[in-house]
N, C-alpha and C positions, 0 to 999 in steps of 0.2 A: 366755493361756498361763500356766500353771501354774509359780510360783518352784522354787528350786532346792530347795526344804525342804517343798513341799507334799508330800502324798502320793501314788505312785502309785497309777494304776486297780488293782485289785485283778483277777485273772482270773478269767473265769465258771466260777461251781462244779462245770462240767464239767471242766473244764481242771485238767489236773494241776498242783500246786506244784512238782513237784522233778521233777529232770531225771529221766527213762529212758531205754533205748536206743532207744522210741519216739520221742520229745522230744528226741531230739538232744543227750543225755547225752555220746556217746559219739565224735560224729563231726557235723560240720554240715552233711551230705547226711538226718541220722538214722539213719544204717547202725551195726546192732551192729557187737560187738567182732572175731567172726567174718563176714568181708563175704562170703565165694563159698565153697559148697559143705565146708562145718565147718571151713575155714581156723581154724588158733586164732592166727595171726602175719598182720597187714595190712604185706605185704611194701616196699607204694608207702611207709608211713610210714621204714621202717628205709634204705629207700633216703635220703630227706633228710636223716633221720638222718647217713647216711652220708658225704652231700651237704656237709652243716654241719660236719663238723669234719675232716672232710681236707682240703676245700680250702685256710682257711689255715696247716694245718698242713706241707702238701709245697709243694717249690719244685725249681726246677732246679738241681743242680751243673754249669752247663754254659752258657756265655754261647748255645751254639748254638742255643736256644729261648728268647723272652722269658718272664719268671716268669708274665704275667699268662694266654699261650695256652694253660700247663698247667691255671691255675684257671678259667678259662673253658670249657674241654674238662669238667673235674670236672664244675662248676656245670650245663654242657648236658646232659653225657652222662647226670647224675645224677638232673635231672628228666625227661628223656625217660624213665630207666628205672624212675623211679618212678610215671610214668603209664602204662607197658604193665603193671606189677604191678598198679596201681588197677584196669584196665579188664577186664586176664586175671581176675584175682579176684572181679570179676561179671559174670562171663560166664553164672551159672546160674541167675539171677532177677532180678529186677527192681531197679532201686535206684535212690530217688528222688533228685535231685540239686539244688542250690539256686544262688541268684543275687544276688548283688549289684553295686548300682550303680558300687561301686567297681573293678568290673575293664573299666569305659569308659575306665579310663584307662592301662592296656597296651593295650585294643584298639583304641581310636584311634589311636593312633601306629602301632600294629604294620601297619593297613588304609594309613595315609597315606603310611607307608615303603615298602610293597608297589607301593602308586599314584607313586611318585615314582622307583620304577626306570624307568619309561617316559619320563622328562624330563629328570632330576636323573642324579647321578652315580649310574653300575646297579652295581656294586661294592657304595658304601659303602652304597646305600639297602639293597641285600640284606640288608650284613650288620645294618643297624637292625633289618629286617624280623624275621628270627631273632632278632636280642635282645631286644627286646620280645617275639615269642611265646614266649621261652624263661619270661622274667622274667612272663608274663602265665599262661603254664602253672604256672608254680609257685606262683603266688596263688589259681589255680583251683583247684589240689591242696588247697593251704592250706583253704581256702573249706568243700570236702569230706572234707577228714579231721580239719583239728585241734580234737578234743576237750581240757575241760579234764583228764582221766585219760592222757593222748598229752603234751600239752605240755612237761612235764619231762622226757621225755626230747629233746625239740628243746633244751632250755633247758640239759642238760647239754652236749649236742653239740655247739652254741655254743663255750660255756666251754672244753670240752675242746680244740677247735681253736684258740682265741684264745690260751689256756693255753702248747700247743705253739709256737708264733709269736711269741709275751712271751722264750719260752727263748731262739729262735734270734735274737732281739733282744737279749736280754741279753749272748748269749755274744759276739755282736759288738758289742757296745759295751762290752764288759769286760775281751774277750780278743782283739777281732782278726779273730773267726771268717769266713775267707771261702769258706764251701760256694757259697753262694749268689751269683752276678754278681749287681750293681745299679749304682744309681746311689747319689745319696746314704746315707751311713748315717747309723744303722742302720737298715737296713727287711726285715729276716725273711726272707719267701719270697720279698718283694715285689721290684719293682725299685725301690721309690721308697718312701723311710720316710714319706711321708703314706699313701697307700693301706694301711699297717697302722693307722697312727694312725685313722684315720677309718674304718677295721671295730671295732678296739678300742674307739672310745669306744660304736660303736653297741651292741655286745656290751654292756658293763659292766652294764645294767639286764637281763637275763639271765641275767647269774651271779648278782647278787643275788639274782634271786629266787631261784635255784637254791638260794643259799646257806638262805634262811631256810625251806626245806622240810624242811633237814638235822634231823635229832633227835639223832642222836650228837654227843656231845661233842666225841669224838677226830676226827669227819669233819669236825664245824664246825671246830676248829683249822686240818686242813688247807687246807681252804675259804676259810679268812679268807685264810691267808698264802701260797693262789693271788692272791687279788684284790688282794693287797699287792700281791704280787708284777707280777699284770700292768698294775698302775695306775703302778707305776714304768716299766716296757718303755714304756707310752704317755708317760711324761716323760721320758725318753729320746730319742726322735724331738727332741722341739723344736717338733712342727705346730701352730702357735698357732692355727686353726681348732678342731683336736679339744680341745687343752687348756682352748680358751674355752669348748667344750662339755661337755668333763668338769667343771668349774667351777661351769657352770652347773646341770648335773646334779646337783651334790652341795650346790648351795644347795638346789635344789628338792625332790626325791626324799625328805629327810631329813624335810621339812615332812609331804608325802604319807604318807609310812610312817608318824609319828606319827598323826596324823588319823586313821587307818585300820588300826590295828594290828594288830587283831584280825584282819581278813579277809587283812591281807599274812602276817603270822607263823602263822597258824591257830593259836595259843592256845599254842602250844609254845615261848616265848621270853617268860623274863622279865626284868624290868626290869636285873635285873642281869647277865643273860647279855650282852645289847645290849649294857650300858654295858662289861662286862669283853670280848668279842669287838672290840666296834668301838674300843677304848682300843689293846689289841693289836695288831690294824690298822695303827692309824696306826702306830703304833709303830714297827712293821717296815720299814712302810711308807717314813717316815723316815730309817730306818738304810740299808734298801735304796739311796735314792734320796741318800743322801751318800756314796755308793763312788763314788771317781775312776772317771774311765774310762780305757780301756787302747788304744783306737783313737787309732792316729794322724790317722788325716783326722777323726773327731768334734775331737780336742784342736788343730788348727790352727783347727778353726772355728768351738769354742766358751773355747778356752785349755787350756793345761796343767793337768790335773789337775783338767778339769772335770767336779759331777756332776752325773746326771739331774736337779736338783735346781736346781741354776746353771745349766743349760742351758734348762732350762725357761721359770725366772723372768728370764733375761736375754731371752729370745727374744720371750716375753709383754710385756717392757718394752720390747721393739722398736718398736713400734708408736706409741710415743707419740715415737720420735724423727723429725724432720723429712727424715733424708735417705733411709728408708724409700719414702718418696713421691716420693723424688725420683730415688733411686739403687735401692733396693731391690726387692727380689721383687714389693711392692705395687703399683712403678711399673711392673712389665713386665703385670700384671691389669689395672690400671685402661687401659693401649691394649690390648688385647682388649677388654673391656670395652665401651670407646667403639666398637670396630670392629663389636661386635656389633650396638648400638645403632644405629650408621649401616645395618649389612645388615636391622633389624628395621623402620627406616623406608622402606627402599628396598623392601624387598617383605614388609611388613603382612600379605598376605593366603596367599601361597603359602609364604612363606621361598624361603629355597636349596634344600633338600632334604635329606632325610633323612641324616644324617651326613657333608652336604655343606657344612660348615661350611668346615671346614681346606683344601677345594677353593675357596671364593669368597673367602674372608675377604680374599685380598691386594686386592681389589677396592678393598674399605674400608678398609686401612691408612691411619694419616697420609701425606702426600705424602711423597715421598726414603727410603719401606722399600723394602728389595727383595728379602726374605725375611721366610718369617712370622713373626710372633714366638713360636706355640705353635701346635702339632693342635686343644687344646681351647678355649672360652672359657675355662675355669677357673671358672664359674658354672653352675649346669645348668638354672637358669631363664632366663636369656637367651642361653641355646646353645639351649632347645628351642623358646624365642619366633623367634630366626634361621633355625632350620632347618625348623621343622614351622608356622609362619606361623600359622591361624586355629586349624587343630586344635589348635595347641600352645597354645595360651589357654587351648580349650575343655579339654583335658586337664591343664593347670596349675589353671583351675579345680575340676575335678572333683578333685583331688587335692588342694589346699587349702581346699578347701570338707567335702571328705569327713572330711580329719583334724579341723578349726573342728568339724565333728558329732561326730565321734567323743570330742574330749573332752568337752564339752559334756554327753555321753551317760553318759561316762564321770565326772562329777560328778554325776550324777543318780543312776548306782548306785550312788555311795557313800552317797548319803542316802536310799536303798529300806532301809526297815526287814523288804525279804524276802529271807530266807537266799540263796535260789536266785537273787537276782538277785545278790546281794552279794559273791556267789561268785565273780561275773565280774569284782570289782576290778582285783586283783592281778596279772592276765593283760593288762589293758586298760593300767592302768599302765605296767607292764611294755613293753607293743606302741609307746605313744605316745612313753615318752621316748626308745625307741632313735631311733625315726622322729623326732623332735626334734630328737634328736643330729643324724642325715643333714641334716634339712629346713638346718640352722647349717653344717654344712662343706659342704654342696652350694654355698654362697655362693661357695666362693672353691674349689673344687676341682671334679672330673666324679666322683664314686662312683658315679652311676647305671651308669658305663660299665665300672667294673673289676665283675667275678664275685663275690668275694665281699660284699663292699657293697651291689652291685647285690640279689642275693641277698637282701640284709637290708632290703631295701626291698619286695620281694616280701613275705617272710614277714610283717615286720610287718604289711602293709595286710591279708595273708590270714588274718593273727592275730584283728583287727580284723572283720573282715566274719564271718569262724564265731562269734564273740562277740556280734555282733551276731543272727545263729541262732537262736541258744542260748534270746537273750531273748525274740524274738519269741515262738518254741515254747511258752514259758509263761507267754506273753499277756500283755508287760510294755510299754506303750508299741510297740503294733505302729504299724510304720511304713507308707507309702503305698506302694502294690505293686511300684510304679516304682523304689523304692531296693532292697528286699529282696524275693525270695521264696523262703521257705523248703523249697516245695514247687515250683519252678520248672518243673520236666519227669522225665521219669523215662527210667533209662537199662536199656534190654532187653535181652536176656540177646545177643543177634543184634548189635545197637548197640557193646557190649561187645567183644564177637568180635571186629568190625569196628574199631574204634577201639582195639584192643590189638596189632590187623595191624598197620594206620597207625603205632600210636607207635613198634612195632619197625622197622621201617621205615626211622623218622625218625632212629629211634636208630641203627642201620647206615648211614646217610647222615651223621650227626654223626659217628659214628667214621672216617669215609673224609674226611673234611672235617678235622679235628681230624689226619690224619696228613699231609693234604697240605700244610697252615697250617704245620705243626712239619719239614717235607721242605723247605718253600721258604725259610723262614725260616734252618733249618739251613744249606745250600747260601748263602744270602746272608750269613750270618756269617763262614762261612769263606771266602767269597771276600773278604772287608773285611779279614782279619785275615792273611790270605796278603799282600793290597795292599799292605798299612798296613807287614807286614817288608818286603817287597821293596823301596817305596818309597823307607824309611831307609839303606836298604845303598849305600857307596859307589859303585858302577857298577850299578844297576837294569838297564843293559842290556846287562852280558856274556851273550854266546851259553849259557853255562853255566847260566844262567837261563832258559832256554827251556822247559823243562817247570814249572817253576812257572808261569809267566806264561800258557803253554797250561792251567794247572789252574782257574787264578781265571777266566776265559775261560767255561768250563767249568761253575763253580760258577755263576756269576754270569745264565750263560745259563741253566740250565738253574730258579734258583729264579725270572729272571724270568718265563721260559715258564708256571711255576705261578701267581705270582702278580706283577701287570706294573703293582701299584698301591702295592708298600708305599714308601713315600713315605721312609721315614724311615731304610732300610741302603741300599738300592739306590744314590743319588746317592753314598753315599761310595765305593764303589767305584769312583766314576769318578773323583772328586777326588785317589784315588791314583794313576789311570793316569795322571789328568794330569801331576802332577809327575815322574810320568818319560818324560814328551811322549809317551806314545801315545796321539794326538790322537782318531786313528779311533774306536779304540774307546771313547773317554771319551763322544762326540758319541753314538753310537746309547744305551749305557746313558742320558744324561742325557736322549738325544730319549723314549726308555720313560717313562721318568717325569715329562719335559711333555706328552704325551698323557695321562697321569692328571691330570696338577697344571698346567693349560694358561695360568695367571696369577701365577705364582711367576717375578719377576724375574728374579731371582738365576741358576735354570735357563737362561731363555732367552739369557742374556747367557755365559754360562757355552759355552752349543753356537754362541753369536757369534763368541767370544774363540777356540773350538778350531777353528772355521770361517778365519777371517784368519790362525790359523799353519798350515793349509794352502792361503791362496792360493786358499779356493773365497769367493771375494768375494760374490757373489751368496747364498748360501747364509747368508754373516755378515750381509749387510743387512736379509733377510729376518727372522731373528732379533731382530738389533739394534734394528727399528721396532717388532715387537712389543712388546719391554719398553720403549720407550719409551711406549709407549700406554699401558702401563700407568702406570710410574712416571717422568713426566718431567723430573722433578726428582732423581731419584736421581744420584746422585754417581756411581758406577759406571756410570750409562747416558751419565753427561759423556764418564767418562774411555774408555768402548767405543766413542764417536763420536769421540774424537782418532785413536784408533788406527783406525779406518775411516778415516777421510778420511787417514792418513798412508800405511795400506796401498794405498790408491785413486790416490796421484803427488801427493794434493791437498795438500801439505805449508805451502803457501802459507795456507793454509786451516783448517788444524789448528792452528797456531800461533795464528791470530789468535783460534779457540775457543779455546783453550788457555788466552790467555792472559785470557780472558774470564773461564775459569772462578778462576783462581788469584786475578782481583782478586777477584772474590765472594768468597773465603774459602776454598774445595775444597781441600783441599791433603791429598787420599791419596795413600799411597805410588807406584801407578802413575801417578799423574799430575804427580808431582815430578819421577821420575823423567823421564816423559814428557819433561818441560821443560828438561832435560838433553842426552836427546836428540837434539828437534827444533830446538836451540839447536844444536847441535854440526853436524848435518846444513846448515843454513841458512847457520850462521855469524853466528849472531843469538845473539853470546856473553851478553847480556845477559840472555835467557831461559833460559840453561843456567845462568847465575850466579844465578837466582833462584830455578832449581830446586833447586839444590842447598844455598840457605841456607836455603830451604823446610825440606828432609831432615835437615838439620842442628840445624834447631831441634824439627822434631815425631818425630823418627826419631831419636834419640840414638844407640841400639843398632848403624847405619852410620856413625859419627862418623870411623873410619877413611876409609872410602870416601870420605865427605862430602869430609873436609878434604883426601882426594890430589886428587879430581878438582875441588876449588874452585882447590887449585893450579894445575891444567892450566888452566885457564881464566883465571887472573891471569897465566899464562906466556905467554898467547898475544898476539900480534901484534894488535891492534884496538883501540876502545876502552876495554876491560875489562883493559888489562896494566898488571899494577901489580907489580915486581919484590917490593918490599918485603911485599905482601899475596902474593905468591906463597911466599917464605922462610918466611913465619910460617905458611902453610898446611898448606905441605910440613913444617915441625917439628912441628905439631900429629899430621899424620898420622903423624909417628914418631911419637909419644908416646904416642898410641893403639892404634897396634899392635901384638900380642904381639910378644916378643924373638924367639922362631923366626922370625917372619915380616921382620922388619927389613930383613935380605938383602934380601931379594926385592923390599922396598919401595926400597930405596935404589938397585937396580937398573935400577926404573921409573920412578925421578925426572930430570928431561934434566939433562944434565952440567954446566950452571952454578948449577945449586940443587944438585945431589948430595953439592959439596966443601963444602954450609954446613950441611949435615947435624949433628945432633952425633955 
């Protein structure tokens, strides 16, 4: 094997040295600039184009769609329409098409997603199935158009998108701005300020290079003091994933671009423009990133008048404290984590199924969960070892085996003393660090799954394989046929036709899809947020309220009818009808959704508990054993069996579990109470007096109640009456209770404790 500093084979003197529209100058199928019938605009490119910089630029004003269905919709709708343009536009002749090994690795998945609708969850494997062919057609696209002459404009498109998403970052974390519903801030379109962080950082090696194409002076200025700019928005976040990966980036990148300066800058930056541009830079960079911030939820959770700058480096030195692991974010990853780990040894060979993670995972929980902890692992290599089992090897493989080549390849051209190979630096560069970036926050996040990320995984790998094209073409280290061919097949003008039908097709299929996801979702919004008022209001159930309550009904039915899987609105609409006891309807909404989620706890105990307040006994047991199966150690499945066996007459019986559980340590709320209760019913004041010093000590926030009802029970006639523990009880619970309420309290106290009242 020849070192890194040998020479390469030089190509036979037939073989052109520099690129042509023959040789795949232009496009890495080798297709001219004009592909179908004098076209002088390749329509499929301007679509990605288009593709790349809307998506993270637009977001919803409107909690009634999640932000991510919009950019998933873009991401789909945009490469389906950029492969009816590819295929419409050679529809007139011939055009030969190429291959690489690299896109075994969408198509493996995408085949194994397809083959696991027939076993696995048919829902979520579909929707793999589409992401992957989407994310796999846009590497294919990649594969065949991106020339080095095409590329800057992807590289602006990028930037320009990421640019717009830095803004609407900023303005919320500076000023407040709440266009956009989310969760944590600040996070742009997004609903989650990682999934910007973790496209931003992939981005950043794309504006760069954008940057050092610039010749103008006045456009590099502004150039710089975008990428100031947007390098502050990602310290902003706080996402110590992406920040460890910009970090990293900016040790390494800087090394890279020196060593190879000439081929990164093309001759047009000298030593002092670098030094004066990138001085500035920082500069800004700096300044930007010590402006307080002006959100309130950012400053409760990073301090008063913190900046992008303290947020950062405090968040970064998070890590090294001890209760991180023990209380923090990192502790709720590492049980995923291990859950994944147990479902990766329990089935080695098949997995769960294509995006049937978040369906089995409570499987594997520690003993006593009874809810999941997340949808995702929060790793995307041991989420696709869980769910895609052998394939997901072979395709972890093929993807980090292909990157391991690609740089590899990509040091090699840096020490080709041949222009035309040399050419490809900058571009390879460019491809690996983004994918770098991903390959470090895919560790502790899923980007393969959000759109635009996803996205940026696509592009890269298709950046990557037409680069590799390019070389082959002029006979530089051709590879064995099995990874690349250049010349792979050729696509007929008939072929063409035919496959520009198809894509449109698919693309009116994605739009009908993409309105129904946005109709169901909408309709389960607003039936949450009708709930969630009504719930609050003091009487939920004046007759006056009848048409609200027939609306949410309404809503609720009508987005489950679309979709009878989404896991994560659907249940809360029942947890409001609960609290205003309509039992009925809580039970079918939460039965919808243990039909999709048939090992989530928490569910089945949930349709148990609404099952025993009506009296359909049979119905709660049924229930009840399930999530016992599952989790029988759960605290909840203790405290569902007291209250069965107390609804069932068994009262004799419930106590003595009861009080089983309470020596163990169990001491939740309904179970305290329980003890209160079934004390009071029995006459077994000793178990009500211990419920209620239970409540007393882990329940503060009832210290009122605590202390009148410990009263009641030192008043009473039994063992447990102690006059003296009853007076000081009763004074406590004065003391405790607001002054409005006193009256009322002193009312309910029996007449020989009333007069020692103060």
């Amino acid at each position: 094997m020849a070192s890194p500093r040998s020479k390469p084979r030089r190509a036979a003197p037939s073989t052109p040295t520099h690129p042509s529209p023959a040789m795949g100058g232009y496009a890495g199928t080798g297709s001219p600039p004009a592909p179908a019938g004098g076209a002088s605009v390749d329509w499929a490119l301007y679509a990605l184009v288009l593709l790349l910089a809307l998506a993270p630029a637009l977001g919803v004003p409107s909690e009634e769609v999640v932000q991510d269905t919009l950019k998933s919709a873009i991401v789909a709708l945009g490469t389906l329409a950029a492969a009816v343009c590819f295929f419409w536009q050679r529809r007139h002749r011939d055009t030969p098409l190429s291959w690489h090994a690299s896109l075994l690795f969408p198509m493996l998945l995408c085949a194994y997603a397809a083959l696991s609708m027939a076993w696995s969850h048919t829902y979520l494997a579909a929707g793999e199935t589409v992401r992957w062919f989407i994310l796999g057609l846009l590497m294919w696209l990649g594969l065949q158009l991106f020339s080095l002459e095409r590329l800057p404009r992807l590289a602006w498109a990028i930037h320009l998108g990421v640019s717009v998403a830095s803004v609407w970052t900023a303005l919320q974390f500076w000023f407040e701005l709440g266009w956009f519903p989310q969760g944590p801030n600040p996070a742009s379109t997004f609903v989650n300020r990682n999934f910007f962080a973790e496209l931003a950082v992939c981005a950043w090696p794309f504006s760069l290079w954008a940057l050092s194409r610039v010749r103008s002076s006045s456009t590099r200025t502004l150039m710089v003091a975008s990428l100031a700019f947007n390098a502050t928005a990602l310290f902003m976040t706080g996402t110590r994933s992406a920040l460890t990966a910009f970090l990293l980036m900016a040790c390494v990148l800087p090394v890279a671009l020196y060593r190879w300066r000439a081929e990164w800058g093309q001759g047009g930056w000298s030593r002092r423009a670098v030094a004066l541009f990138a001085g500035g830079g920082l500069a800004l960079f700096l300044a930007l990133a010590s402006l307080p911030t002006g959100n309130a939820k950012v400053a409760a959770e990073s301090g008063a008048g913190a900046s992008a700058l303290q947020r950062s480096l405090s968040r970064v030195a998070s890590v090294t404290q001890p209760s991180e692991y023990s209380e923090g974010s990192f502790s709720v990853r590492v049980l995923m984590w291990h859950s994944a780990l147990r479902a990766i040894a329990d089935r080695p060979l098949t997995g769960v199924g294509a995006g049937a993670w978040e369906v089995h995972i409570p499987l594997y929980q520690p003993p006593g969960t009874q809810i999941e902890t997340d949808y995702y692992v929060h790793n995307e290599f041991l989420q696709l070892l869980a769910e895609y089992g052998l394939v997901g090897w072979l395709a972890a493989a093929v993807l980090l085996g292909g990157l391991a080549r690609a740089a590899w390849l990509t040091w090699l051209v840096g020490e080709s003393p041949l222009p035309e190979v040399r050419q490809e630096l900058p571009l390879r560069l460019v491809a690996l660090s983004s994918l770098g970036a991903l390959m470090l926050v895919s560790q502790a996040g899923f980007p393969w799954r959000m759109a635009c990320t996803g996205a940026m995984l696509a592009l890269g790998l298709g950046l990557l394989a037409a680069s590799d094209g390019r070389l082959a073409r002029v006979g530089w280290r051709q590879p064995a046929r099995w990874w690349l061919q250049p010349q792979a097949g050729v696509l007929t003008p008939r072929m063409a036709l035919g496959a520009a039908l198809v894509a449109l097709a698919a693309l009116g299929l994605g739009g009908w899809v993409t309105r129904q996801a946005m109709a169901a979702e909408s309709r389960l919004v607003q039936s949450v947020k009708l709930a969630m008022w009504m719930a609050r209001l003091p009487n939920p159930k004046d007759p006056r309220l009848a048409e609200d309550r027939a609306e949410i009904l309404r809503l609720v039915r009508e987005g489950v009818a679309i979709n009878p899987h989404y896991r994560k609105l659907t249940p809360m609409v029942a947890d409001e009808l609960a609290t205003m006891g309509d039992w009925n309807n809580a039970i079918w909404i939460w039965e919808s959704v243990a039909q999709s989620r048939p090992y989530v706890p928490v569910l089945l105990l949930n349709i148990a508990r609404a099952n025993l307040r009506l009296k359909q006994l049979d119905e709660a047991q049924l229930y009840f054993e399930r999530a016992r199966r599952l989790q029988p150690q759960s605290v909840s499945v203790h405290g569902t069996e007291v209250m069965l066996l107390a609804e069932q007459g068994r009262l004799d019986d419930a106590a003595r579990v009861l009080r089983q559980y309470l020596a163990a340590g169990e001491h939740p709320l309904e179970m305290v109470n329980g003890a209160y209760e079934l004390g009071q019913r029995l006459g077994q004041w000793d178990l009500a007096l211990q419920g209620m010093q239970l409540r007393l000590k882990y329940f503060p926030e009832y210290q009122a109640d605590s202390w009148y009802k410990l009263g009641r029970i030192y008043s009473q006639p039994g063992p447990t009456q102690d006059e003296a523990q009853a007076v000081q009880a009763y004074r406590q619970a004065w003391a405790a209770v607001p002054p409005a309420q006193q009256p009322l309290l002193r009312a309910q106290v029996p007449q020989p404790y009333r007069d020692r009242l103060p």
